[in-house]
N, C-alpha and C positions, 0 to 999 in steps of 0.2 A: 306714843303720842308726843310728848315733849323731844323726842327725837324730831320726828317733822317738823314741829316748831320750830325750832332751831335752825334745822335744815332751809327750812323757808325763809328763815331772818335771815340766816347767813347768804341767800341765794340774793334776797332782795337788797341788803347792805352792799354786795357787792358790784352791784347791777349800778346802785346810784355810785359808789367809787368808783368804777370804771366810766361810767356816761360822766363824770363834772373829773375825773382824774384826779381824787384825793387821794392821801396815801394812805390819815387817816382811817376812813373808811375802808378800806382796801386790807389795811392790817386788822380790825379788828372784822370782817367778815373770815378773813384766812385762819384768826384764833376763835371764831363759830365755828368751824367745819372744822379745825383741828378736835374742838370739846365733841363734835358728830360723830369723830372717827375715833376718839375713845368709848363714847357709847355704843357703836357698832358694833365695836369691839368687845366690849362687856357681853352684847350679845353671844359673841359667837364663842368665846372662851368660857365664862363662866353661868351660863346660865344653864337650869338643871336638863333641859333635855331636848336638844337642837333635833333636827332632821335635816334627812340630809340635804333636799329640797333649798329647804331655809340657809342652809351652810352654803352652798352656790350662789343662791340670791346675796347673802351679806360678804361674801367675799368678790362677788361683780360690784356691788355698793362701795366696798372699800377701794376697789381699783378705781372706780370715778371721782371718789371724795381724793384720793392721792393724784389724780390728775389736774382735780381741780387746785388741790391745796398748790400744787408747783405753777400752772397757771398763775394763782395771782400770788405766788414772790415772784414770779418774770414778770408780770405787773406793776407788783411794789416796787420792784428795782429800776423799772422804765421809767413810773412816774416821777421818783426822787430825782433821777440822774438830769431829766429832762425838766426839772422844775428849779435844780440849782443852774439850770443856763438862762444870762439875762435877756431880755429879748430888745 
């Protein structure tokens, strides 16, 4: 459950960094879904008794959460570049 939560914060932090282009924002949704993809992770390594089902499900989860995390640093790094030009 606190998984979602999370997941959700970090989905809608990122949502408002990306629509107003903060970087703020932007960084600390990318280090939500970084702490998502250790709990996902927790899941699939040590918890006492996966299926295998559930192991394809959270290893499809981790490849979205890794696509999203590289997402916004190509984010972070367009907003900064383009926010140090004066206009």
């Amino acid at each position: 459950m606190s998984v979602r939560v999370s997941v959700l914060s970090g989905v809608y932090v990122g949502l408002q960094g990306n629509l107003t282009e903060r970087v703020n924002a932007s960084v600390l949704s990318v280090l939500l879904i970084i702490a998502v993809f250790i709990g996902v992770l927790y899941l699939l390594l040590w918890q006492t008794y996966v299926l295998w089902v559930e192991a394809a499900f959270i290893w499809v989860e981790m490849a979205f959460l890794t696509f999203e995390i590289i997402l916004g640093i190509i984010s972070i790094v367009t907003f900064a570049r383009f926010s140090l030009v004066p206009i």
